[in-house]
DSSP file (Angstrom, degrees, kcal/mol; ACC not computed):
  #  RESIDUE AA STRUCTURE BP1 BP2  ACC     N-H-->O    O-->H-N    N-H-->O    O-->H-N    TCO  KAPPA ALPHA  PHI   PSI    X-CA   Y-CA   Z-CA
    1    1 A X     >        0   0    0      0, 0.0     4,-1.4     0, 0.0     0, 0.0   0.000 360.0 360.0 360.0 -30.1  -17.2   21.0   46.2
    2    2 A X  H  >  +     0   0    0      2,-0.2     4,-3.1     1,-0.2     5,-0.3   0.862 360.0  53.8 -83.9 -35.1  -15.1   21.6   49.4
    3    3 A X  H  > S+     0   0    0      2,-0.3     4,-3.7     1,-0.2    -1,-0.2   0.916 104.7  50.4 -73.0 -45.9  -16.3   18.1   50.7
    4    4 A X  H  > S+     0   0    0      2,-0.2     4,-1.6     1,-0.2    -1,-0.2   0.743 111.9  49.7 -72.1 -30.4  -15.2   16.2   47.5
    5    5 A X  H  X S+     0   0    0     -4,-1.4     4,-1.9     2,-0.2    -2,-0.3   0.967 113.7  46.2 -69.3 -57.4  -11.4   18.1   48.1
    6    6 A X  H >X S+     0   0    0     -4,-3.1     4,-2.7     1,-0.3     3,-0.6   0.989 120.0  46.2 -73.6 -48.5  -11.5   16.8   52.2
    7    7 A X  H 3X S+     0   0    0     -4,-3.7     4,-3.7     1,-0.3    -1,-0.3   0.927 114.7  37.4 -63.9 -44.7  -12.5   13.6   50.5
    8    8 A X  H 3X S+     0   0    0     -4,-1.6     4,-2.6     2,-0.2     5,-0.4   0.876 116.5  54.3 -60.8 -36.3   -9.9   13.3   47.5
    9    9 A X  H <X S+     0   0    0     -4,-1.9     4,-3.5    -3,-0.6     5,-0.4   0.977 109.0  59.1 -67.5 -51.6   -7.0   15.0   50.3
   10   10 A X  H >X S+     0   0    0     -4,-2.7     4,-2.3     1,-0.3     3,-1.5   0.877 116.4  29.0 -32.5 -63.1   -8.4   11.5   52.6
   11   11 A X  H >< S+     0   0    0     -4,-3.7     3,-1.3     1,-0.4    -1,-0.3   0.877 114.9  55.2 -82.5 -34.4   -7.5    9.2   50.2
   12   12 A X  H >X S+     0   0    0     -4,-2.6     4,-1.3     1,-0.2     3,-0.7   0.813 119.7  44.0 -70.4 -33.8   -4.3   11.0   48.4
   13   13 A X  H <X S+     0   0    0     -4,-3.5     4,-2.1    -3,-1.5    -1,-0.2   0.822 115.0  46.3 -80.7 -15.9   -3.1   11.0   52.5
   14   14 A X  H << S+     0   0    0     -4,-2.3    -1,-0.2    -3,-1.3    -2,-0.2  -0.087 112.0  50.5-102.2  49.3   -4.2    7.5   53.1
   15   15 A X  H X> S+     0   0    0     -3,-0.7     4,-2.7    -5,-0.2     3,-1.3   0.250 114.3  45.4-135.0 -86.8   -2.4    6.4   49.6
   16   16 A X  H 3X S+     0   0    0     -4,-1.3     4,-3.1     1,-0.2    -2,-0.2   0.834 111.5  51.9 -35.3 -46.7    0.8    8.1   50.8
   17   17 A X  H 3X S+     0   0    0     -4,-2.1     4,-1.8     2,-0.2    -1,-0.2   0.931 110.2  48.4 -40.3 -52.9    0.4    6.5   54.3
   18   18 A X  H <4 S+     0   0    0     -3,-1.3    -2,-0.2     2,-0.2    -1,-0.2   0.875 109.0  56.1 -45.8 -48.4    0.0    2.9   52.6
   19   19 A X  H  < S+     0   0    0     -4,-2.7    -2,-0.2     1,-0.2    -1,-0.1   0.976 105.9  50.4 -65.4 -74.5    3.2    3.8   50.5
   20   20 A X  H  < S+     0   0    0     -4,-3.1    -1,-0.2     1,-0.0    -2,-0.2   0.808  83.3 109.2 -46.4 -26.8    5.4    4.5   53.8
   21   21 A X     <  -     0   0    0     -4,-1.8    -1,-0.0     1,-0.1    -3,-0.0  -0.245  65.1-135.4 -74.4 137.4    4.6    1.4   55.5
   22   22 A X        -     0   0    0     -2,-0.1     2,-0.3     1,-0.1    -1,-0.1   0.023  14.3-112.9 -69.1 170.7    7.3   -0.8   55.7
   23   23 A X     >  -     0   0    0      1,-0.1     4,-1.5     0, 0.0     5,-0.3  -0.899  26.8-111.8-125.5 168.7    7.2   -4.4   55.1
   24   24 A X  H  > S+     0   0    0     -2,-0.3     4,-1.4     1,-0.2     5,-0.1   0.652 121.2  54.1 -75.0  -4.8    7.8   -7.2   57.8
   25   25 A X  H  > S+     0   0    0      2,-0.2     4,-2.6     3,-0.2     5,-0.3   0.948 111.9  43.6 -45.6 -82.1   11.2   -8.0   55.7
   26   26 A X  H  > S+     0   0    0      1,-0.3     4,-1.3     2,-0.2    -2,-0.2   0.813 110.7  52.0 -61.8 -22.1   12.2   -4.5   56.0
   27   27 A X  H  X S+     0   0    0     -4,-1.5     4,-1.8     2,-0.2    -1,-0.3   0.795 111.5  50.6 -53.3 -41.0   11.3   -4.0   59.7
   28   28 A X  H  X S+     0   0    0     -4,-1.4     4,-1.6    -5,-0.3     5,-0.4   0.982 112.6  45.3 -70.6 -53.4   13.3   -7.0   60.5
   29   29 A X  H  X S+     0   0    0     -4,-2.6     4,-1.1     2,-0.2    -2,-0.2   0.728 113.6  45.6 -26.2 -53.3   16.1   -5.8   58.7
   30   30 A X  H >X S+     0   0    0     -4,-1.3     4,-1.6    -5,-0.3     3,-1.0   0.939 112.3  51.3 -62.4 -81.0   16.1   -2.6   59.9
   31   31 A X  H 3X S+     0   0    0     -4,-1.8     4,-1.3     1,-0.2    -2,-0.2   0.860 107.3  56.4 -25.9 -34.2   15.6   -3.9   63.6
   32   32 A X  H 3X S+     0   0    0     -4,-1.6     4,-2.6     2,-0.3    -1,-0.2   0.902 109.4  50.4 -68.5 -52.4   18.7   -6.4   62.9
   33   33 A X  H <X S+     0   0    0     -4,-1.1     4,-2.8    -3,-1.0     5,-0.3   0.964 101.4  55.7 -40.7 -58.7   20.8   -3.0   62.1
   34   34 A X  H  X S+     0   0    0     -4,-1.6     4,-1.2     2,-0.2     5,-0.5   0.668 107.4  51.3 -78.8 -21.0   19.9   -1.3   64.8
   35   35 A X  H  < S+     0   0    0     -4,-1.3     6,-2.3     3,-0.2     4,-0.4   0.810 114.2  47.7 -54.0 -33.5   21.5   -4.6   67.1
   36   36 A X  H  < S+     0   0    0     -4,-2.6    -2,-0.2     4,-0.2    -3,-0.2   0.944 122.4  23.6 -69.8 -38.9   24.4   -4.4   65.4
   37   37 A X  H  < S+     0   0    0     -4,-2.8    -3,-0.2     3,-0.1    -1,-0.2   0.693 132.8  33.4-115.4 -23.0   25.4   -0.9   65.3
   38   38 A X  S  < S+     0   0    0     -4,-1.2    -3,-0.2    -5,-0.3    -2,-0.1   0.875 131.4  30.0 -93.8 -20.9   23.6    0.5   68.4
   39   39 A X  S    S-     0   0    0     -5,-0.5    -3,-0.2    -4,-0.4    -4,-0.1   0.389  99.6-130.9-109.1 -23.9   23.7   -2.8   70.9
   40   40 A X        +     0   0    0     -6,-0.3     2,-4.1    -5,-0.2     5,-0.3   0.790  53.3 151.6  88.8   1.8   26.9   -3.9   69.3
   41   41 A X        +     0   0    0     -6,-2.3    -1,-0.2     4,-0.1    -4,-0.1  -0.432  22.6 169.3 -99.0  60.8   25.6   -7.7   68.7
   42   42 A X     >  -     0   0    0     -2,-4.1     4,-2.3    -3,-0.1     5,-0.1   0.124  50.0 -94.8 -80.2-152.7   27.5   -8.4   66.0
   43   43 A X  H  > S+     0   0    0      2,-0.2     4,-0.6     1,-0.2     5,-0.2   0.931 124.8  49.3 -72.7 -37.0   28.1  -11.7   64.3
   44   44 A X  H >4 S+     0   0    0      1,-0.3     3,-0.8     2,-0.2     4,-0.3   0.911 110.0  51.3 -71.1 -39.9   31.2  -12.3   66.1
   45   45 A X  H >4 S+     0   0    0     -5,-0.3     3,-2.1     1,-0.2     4,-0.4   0.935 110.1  49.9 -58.0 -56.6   29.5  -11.6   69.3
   46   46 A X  H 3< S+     0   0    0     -4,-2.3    -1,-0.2     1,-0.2    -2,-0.2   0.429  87.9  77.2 -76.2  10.3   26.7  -14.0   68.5
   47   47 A X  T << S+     0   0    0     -3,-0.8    -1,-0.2    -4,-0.6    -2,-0.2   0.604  87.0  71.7 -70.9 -12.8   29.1  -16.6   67.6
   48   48 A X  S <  S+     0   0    0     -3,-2.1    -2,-0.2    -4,-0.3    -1,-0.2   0.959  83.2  79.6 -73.0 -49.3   29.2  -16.7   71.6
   49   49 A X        -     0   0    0     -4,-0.4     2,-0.1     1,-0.1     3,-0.1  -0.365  60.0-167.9 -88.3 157.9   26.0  -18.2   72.2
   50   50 A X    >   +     0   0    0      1,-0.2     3,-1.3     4,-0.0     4,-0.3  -0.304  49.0  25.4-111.3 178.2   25.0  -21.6   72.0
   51   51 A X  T 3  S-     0   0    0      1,-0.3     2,-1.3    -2,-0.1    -1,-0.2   0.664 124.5 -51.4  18.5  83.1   21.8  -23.9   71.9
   52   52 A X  T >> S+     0   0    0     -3,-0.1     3,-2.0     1,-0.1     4,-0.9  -0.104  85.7 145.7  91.8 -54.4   19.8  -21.8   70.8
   53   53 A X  H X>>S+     0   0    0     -2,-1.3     4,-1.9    -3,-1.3     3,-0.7   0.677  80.1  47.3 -26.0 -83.9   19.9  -18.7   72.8
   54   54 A X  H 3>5S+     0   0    0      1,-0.3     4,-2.1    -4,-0.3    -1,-0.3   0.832 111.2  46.1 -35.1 -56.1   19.3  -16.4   70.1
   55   55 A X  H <>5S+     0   0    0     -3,-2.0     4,-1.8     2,-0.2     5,-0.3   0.964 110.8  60.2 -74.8 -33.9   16.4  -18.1   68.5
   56   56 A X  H XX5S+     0   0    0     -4,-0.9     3,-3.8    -3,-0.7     4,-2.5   0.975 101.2  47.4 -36.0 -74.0   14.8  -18.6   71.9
   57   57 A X  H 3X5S+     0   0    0     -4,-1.9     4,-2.4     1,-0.3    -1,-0.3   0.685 102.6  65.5 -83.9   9.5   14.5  -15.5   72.8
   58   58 A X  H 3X<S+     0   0    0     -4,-2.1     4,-3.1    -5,-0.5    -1,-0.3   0.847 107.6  44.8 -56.0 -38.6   13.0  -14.7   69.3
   59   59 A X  H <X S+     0   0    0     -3,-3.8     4,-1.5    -4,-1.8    -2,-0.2   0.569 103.9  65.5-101.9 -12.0   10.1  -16.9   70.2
   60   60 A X  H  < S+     0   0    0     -4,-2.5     3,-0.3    -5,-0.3    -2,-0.2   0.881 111.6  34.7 -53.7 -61.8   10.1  -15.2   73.6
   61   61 A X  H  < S+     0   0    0     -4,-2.4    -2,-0.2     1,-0.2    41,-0.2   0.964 112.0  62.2 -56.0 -32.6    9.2  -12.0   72.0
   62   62 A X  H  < S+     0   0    0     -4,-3.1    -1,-0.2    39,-0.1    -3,-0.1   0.829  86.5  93.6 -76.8  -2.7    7.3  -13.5   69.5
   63   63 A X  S  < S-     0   0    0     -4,-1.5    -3,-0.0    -3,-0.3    -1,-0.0   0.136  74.7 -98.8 -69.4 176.7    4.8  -15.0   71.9
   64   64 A X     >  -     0   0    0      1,-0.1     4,-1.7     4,-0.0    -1,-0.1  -0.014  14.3-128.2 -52.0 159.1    1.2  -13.5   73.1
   65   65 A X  H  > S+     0   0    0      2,-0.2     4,-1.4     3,-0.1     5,-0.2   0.827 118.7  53.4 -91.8 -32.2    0.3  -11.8   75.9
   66   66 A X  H  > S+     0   0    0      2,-0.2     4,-4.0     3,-0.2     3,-0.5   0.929 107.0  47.8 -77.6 -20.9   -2.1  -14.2   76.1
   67   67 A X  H  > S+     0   0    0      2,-0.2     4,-2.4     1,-0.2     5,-0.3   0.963 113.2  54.5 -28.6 -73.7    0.4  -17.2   75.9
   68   68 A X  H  X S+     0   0    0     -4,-1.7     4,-1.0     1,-0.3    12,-0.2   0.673 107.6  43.4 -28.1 -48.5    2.4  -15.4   78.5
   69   69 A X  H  X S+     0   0    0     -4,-1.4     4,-1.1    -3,-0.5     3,-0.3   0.862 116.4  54.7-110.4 -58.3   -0.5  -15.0   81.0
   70   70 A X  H  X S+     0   0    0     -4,-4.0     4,-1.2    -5,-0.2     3,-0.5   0.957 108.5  45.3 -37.8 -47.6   -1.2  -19.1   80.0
   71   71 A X  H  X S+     0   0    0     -4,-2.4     4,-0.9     1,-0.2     5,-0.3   0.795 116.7  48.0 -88.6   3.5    2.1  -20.2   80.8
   72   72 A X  H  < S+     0   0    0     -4,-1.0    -1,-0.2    -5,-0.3    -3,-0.2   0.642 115.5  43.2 -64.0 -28.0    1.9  -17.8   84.5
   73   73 A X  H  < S+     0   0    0     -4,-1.1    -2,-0.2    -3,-0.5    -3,-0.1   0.398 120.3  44.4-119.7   7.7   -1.5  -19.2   85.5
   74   74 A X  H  < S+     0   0    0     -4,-1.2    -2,-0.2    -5,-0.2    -3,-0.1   0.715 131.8  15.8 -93.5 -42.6   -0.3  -22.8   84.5
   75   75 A X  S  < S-     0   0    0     -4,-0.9    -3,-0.2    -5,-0.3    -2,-0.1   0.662 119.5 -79.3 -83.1 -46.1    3.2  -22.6   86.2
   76   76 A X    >   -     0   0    0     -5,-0.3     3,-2.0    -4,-0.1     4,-0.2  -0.168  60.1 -53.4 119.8 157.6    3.2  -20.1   88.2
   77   77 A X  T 3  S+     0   0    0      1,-0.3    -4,-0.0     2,-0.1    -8,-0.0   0.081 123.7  10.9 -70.4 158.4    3.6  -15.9   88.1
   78   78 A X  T >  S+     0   0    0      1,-0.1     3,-1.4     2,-0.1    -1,-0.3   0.556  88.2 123.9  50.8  10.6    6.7  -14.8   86.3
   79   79 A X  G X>  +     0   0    0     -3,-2.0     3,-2.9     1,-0.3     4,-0.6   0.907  64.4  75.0 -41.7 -32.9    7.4  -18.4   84.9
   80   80 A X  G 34 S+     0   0    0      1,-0.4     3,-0.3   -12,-0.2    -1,-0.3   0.644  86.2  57.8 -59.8 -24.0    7.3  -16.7   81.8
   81   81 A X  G X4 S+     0   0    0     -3,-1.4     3,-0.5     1,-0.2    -1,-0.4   0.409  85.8  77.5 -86.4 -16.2   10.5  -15.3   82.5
   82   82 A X  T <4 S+     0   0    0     -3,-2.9    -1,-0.2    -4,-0.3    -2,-0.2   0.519  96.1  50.4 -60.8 -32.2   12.2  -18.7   82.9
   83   83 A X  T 3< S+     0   0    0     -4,-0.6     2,-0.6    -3,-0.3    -1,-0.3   0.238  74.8 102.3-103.0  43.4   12.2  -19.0   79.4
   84   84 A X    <   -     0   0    0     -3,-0.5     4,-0.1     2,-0.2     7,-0.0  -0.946  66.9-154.3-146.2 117.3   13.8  -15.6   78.5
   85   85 A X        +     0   0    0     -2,-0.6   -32,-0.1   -32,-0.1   -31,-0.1   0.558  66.0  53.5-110.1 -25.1   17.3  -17.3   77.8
   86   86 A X  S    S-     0   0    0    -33,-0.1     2,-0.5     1,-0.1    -2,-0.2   0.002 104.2 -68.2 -99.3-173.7   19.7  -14.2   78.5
   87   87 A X    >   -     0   0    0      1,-0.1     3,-2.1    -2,-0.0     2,-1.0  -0.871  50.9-119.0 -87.5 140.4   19.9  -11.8   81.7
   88   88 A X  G >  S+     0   0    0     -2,-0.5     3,-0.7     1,-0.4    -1,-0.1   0.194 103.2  76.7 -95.0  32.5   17.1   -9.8   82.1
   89   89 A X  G 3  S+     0   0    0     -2,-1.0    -1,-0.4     1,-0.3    -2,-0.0   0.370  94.5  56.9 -84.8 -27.5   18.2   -6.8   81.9
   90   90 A X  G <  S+     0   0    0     -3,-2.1     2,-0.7     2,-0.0    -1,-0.3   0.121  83.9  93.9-103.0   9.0   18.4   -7.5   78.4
   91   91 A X    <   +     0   0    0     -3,-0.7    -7,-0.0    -4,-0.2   -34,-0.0  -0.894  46.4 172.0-107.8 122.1   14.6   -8.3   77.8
   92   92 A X        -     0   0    0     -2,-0.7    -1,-0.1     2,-0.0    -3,-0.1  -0.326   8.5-170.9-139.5  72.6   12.9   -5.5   76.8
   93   93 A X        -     0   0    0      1,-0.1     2,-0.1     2,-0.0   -32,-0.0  -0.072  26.6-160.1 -46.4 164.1    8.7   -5.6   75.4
   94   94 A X        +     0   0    0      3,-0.1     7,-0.5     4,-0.1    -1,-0.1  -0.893  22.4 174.9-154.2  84.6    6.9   -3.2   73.9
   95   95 A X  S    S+     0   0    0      1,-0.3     3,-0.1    -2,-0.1   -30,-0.1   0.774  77.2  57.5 -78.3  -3.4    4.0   -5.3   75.1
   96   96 A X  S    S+     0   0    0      1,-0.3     2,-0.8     2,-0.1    -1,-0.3   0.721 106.0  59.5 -92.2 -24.3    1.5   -2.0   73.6
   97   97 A X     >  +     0   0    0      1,-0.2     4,-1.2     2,-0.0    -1,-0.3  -0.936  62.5 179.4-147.8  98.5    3.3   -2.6   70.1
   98   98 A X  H  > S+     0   0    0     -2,-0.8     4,-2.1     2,-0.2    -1,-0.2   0.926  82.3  55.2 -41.8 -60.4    2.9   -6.0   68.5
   99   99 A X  H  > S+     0   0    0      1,-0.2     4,-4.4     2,-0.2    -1,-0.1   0.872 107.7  49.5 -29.8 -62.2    4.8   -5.2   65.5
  100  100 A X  H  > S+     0   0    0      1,-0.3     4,-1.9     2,-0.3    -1,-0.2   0.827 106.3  53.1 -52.0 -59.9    7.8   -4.1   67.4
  101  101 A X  H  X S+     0   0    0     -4,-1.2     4,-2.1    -7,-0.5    -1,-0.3   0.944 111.3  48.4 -72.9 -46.6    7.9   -6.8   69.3
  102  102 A X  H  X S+     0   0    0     -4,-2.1     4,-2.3     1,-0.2    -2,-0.3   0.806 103.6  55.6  -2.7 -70.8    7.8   -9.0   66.2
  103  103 A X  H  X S+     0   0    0     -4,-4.4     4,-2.9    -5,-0.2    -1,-0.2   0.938 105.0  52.5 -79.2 -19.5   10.2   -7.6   64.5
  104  104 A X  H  X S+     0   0    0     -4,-1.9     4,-2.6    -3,-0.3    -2,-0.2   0.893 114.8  49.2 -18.2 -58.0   12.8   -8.0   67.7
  105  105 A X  H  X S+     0   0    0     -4,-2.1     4,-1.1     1,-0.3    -1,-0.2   0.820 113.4  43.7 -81.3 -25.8   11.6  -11.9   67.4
  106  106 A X  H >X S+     0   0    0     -4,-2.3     3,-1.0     1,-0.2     4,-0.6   0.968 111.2  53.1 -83.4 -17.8   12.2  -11.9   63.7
  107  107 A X  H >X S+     0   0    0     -4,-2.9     4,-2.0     1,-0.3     3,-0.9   0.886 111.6  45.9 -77.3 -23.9   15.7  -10.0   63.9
  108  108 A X  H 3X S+     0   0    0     -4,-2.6     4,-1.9     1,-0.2    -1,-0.3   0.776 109.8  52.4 -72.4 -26.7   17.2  -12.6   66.7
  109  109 A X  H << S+     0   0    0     -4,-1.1     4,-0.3    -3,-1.0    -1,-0.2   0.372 108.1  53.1-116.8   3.4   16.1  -15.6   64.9
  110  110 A X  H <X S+     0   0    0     -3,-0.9     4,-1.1    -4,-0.6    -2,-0.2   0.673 107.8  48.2-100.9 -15.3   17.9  -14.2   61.9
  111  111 A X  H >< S+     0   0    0     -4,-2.0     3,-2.3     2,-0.2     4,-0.4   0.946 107.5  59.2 -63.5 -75.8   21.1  -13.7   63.9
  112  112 A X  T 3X S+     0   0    0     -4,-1.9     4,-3.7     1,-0.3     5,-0.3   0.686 105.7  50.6 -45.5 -52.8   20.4  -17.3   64.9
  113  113 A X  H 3> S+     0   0    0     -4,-0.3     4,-1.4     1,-0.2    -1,-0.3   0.906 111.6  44.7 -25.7 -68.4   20.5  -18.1   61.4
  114  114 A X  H <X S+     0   0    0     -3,-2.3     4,-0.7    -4,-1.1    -2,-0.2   0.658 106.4  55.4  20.2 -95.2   23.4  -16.5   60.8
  115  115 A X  H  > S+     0   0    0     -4,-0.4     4,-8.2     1,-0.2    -2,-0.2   0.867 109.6  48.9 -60.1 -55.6   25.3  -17.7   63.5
  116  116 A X  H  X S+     0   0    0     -4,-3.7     4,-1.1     1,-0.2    -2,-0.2   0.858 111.2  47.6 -77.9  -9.2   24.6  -21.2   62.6
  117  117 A X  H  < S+     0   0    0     -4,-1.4     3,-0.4    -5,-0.3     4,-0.3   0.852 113.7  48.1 -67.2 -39.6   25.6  -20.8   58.9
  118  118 A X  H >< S+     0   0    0     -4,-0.7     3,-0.9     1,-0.2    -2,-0.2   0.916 113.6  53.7 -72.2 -45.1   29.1  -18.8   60.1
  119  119 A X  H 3< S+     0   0    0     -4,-8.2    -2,-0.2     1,-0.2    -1,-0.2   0.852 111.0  40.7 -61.0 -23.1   29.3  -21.9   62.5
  120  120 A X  T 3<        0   0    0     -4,-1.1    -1,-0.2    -3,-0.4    -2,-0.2   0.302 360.0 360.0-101.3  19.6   29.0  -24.5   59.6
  121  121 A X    <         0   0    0     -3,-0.9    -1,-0.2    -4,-0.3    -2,-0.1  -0.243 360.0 360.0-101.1 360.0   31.3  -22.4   57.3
């Protein structure tokens, strides 16, 4: 009897688990927030950048480490960093947490969105 309760608590905590996770919408969203209100990188501020900027370095975060490590042993060490569009003071992985870095890549290339819709506006 006691086994069939540990079992039933398993799945009723991996039910609840399922339920909290967010989805990559709301992660970006959230992530987007947290530019705005904690980094200050609001719209008006990203009306400053040009060509790109913004959506680059969305596809900096969103590549691989192994991408990274291709375009280093192709280029040369720290090339990778060449493409990182800003200063780099401002580049900050979470190279242990895919997600994270993901949602980073999707909230910048939804400023970049944004931006170019307030520019054609």
């Amino acid at each position: 009897m006691e086994y069939m309760e540990n079992k039933m608590d398993d799945l009723i905590t991996g039910a609840n688990l399922q339920q909290n996770l967010k989805t990559g919408v709301e992660l970006i969203a959230e992530e987007r927030k947290r530019q705005i209100e904690q980094e200050g990188w609001t719209s008006e501020h990203d009306s400053e950048h040009k060509d790109g900027e913004l959506a680059n370095a969305g596809a900096y975060y969103a590549m691989t480490d192994d991408m990274i490590s291709n375009i280093d042993s192709e280029w040369g060490n720290d090339m990778h960093l060449h493409i990182w569009p800003f200063d780099l003071k401002w580049l900050k992985r979470t190279p242990n947490d895919r997600i994270k870095e993901l949602q980073k890549a999707g909230a910048l290339i939804a400023a970049e969105i944004d931006r170019l819709q307030n520019e054609q506006s």
